[in-house]
Each structure stands twice: as structure tokens, then as C-alpha cells.
N, C-alpha and C positions, 0 to 999 in steps of 0.2 A: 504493500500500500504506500510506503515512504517510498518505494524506488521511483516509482513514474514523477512525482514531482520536481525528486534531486535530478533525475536525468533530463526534466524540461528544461529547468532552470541552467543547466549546464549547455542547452544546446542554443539554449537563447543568448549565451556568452560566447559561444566558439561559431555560431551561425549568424550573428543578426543583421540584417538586409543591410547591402554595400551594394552600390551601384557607384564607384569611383571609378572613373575614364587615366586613364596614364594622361600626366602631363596633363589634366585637362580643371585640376583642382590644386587647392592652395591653403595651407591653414598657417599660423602664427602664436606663436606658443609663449606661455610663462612658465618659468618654477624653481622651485627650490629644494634644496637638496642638504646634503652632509658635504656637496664640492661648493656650496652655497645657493647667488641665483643666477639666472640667466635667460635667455631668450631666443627665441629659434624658428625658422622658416621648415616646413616640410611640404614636401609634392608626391602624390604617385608615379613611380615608372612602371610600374603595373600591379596589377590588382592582387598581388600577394609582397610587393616589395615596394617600399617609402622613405625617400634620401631626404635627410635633415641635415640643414647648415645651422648655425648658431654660435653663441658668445656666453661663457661665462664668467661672474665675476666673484670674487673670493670676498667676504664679507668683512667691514673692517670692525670685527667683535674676538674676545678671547676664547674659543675652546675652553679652555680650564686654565685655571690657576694651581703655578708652582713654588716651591722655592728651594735656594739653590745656597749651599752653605761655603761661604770665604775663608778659609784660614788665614787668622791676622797675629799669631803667634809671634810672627817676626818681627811686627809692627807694634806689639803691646813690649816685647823683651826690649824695643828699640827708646819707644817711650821711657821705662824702666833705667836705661841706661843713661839716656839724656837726665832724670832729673835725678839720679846718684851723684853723677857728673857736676851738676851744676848745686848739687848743697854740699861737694866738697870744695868747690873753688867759693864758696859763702853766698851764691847766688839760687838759692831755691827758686825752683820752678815747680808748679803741678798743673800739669795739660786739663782745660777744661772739660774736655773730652776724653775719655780714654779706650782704648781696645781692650774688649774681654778674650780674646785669644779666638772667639770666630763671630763674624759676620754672615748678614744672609743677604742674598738679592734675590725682592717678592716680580715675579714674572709673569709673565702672559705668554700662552702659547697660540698660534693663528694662523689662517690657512694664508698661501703666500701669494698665489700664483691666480691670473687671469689668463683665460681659455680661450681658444676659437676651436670651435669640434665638426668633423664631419662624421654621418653617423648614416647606416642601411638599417631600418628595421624590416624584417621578415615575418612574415605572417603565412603560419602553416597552414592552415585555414581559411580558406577564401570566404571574406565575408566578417571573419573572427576575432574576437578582442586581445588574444594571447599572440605575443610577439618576440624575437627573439631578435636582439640587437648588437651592433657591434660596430665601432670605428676607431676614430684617433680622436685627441686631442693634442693642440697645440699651444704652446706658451707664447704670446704676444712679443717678448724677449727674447730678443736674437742669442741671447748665451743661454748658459744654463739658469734655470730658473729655484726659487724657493719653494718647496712642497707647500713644510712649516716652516714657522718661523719664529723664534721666541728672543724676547726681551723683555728687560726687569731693572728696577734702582735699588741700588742701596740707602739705610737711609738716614737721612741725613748726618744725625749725630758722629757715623762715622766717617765721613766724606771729611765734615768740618776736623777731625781728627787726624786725619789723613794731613790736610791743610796744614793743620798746627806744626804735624810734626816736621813736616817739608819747613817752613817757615824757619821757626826756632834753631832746626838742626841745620840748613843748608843743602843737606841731603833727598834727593828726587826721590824719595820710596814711592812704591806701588804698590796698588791690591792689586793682586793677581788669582785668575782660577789654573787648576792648572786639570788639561783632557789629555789623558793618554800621556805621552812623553813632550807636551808642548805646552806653555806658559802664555797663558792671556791676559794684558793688563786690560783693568775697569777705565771707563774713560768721564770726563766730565760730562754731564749733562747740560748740563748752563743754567739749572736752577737749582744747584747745592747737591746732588745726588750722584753719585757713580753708575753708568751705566754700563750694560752687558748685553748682546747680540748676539744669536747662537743662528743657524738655521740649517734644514735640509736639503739640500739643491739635487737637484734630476735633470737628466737630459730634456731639452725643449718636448720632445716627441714622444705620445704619453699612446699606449694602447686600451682597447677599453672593449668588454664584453659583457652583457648583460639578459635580465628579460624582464618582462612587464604586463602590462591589463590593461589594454584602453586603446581606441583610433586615435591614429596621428590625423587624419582627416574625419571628424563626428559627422555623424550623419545629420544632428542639425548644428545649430550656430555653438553650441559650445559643448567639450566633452573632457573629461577627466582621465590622467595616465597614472598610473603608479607602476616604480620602476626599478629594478635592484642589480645593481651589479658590479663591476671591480675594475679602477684602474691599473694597468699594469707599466710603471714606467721602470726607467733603465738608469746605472751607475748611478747611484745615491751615494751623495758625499755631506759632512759634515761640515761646517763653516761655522767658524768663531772670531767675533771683531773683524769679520771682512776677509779670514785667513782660513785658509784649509787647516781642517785638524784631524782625516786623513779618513777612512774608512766610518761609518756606524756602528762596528764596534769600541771603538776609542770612549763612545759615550755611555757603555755598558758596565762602565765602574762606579757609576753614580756620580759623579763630578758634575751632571746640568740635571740632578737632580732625580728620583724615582720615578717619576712619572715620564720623564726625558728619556730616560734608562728602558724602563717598557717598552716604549716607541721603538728604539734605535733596535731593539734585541729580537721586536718582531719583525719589522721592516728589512732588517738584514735579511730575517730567515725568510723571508715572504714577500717580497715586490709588488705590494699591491696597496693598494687605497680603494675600500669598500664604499659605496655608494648607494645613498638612495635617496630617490627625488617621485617629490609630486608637480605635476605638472597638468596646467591648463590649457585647453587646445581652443582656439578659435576658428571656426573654418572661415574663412575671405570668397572661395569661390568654389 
């Protein structure tokens, strides 16, 4: 008694009247997704297969928040030293500010990169809302591009400490992080804070496969997609303050923090950025 129905209702999904001419129709699409939003043109080339061009653009909001721990060990023994120094020559000093032996810089992590994608969906089914898709995308950037992208301040109190001690002492110290065998200095931000830039870069040229529910051309003026599937892009490299800092494993030590760490340890083992987007379809003609 339950089967006749589940099987109408399924045939109403993989069957419902399509009468689209190749080349002969046009729709105009929104949506958004986990790659953020974007926007897209699609046409028939024939009546099981629909080329979509489009643009998308990376959202400028955090993912998730991190944070990412400094050792300033050097810089608090350095302090220490300076004002031993100066109450044996009769000249006490104590740094208003001082280093507890670690510092943190609070970060934002965020998608990097803007899109342009060309994309075939397939439709096993003539007539059918089930589709099977796949293309490229490409990164607007002629070089290599940023997946992710994280940055973060330190704050304040120790920046200004940092300050003192350069001042007082004459000596240039640095906060430094250090990823893998390489040393990154913090840099000023210009409103009192030390800043830190980490990101993920990948070749411009991103692959992509997926599948979905819905016409790219509705049969009337407007129709709903939902879509799931996975970029595949290529040599993932690590970038700190502007510099390579060599591989995605370098960041598997926790040095840009556990949640950075995560990332970097599944991405090594897995090339892919998962996806999923809903999207609105407008048909034009």
C-alpha cells in the first residue's frame, strides 16, 4: 500500500515534463554555498546535458576563530636582564609592560580565493531533476592563489612591551613564531598590535565533481538546486608573512594552532575542499 505512492513520488522527480530545445533556452542563477556566493548563466546543449559559466566570490567573514600561542621567553629573560643591569649601575628601571614567557595571537580563518567556473551538468534522465556535474574552476589570479587564509593581532599590552624593550635596550628584538625549521617575525599593524598572516595557496586551476536535485532551466520562472560535491585542487603550499614555509605538513606541529593543524593534516592527506551550495535558478527564456 506504501509502495505505489513512494514510487509516484519518485517518478515525479526523475520524470517531470521538460520540453527544453538545445540552445534554445537561458536561465540565471544565485547561490551560496561552503565556497561562498556566486552567480551563473546556464543553456541547454541538449536535452540531457547543461553548460554553466559563472563567478564566484569568497565571502569576507571568519570561518572560525583560532588562537595561536608566541613564545616570548626570550623577551621576558631579556627584560629581566635589562632591569638587573640597570639597578646595579643605580638606575632602576621596571618595564611597564612585561612578558609572561608566552603570548597569543587571536585569528580569523577565511576562504581566500575568487572563482570563475565552467561547469557540464548531466542528466541521466530525460526530463529528471537528478544530475551529475563536473568542471573546473579558476582563480581570477594569475599566480597561485589562497585556499585559506588566516590572520590574527596580538594584543596590545604586548606589542607596547615589545616597544619598550627595543627603546630602553637599543636592541631590535622580535616576536617570532617559528613553523617547521623556519622563523617568522610579527609585524606592526599600525594600530599598536603585532600582526601574523599565514595562508594556503593552490594552483590557479581547481577540479571539481559533484551531484544534485533541481533544473538548471525550471520549467517555470523560478526553481530550486541543491548540490554536493568536492573541489579537487593541486600542490598546496603553506605561506607565512608572504614566505613559503614549505609543505602542509610543517603546520602539523601545532605552531598556527589546533585547529590550523587539523586542516593542514587532512588536506595533505586529501586534496579536496567539500562543497555545498543552494542555489536559485531563474529561467530568462
Amino acid at each position: 500500500m506504501f509502495l505505489l505512492p513512494s514510487l509516484s513520488l519518485l517518478s515525479c522527480a526523475l520524470s517531470a515534463q521538460y520540453n527544453m530545445e538545445p540552445f534554445r533556452h537561458l536561465s540565471i542563477d544565485v547561490e551560496a554555498g561552503l565556497h561562498g556566493a556566486g552567480v551563473e548563466v546556464a543553456i541547454p546543449v541538449s536535452h540531457h546535458l547543461v553548460l554553466k559559466g559563472g563567478y564566484n566570490m569568497a565571502p569576507d567573514l571568519d570561518l572560525f576563530k583560532t588562537d595561536i600561542l608566541v613564545n616570548t621567553t626570550d623577551l621576558m629573560d631579556a627584560q629581566n636582564r635589562y632591569e638587573q643591569t640597570s639597578s646595579a649601575t643605580g638606575e632602576s628601571h621596571e618595564f611597564s609592560n612585561r612578558f609572561s614567557g608566552e603570548s597569543v595571537v587571536h585569528a580569523g580563518v577565511r576562504l581566500g580565493q575568487n572563482n570563475y567556473k565552467l561547469m557540464l551538468n548531466w542528466y541521466p534522465f530525460a526530463g529528471g531533476k537528478f544530475y551529475l556535474s563536473g568542471g573546473v574552476y579558476y582563480s581570477r589570479s594569475r599566480s597561485r592563489g589562497d585556499l585559506l587564509k588566516m590572520e590574527g593581532h596580538t594584543p596590545a599590552d604586548d606589542w607596547e612591551a615589545l616597544a619598550e624593550l627595543r627603546e630602553k635596550t637599543g636592541i631590535d628584538y622580535e616576536m617570532v613564531i617559528n613553523i617547521g625549521d623556519g622563523t617568522y617575525s610579527l609585524v606592526d599593524d599600525g594600530s599598536g598590535c603585532g600582526y601574523l598572516s599565514s595562508s594556503l595557496r593552490i594552483d590557479p586551476l581547481k577540479y571539481y565533481g559533484g551531484m544534485g536535485l533541481g533544473r538548471c532551466i525550471p520549467n517555470r520562472f523560478m526553481g530550486l538546486q541543491i548540490e554536493f560535491g568536492a573541489m579537487v585542487f593541486q600542490n598546496p603550499e603553506l605561506f607565512c608573512q608572504n614566505r613559503s614555509a614549505g609543505s602542509l605538513s610543517e603546520a602539523s606541529d601545532g605552531s598556527l594552532g589546533d585547529d590550523v593543524k587539523d586542516i593542514a593534516v587532512n588536506m595533505e592527506r586529501y586534496p579536496v575542499y567539500p562543497q555545498m551550495t543552494l542555489r536559485l535558478c531563474f529561467r530568462m527564456l
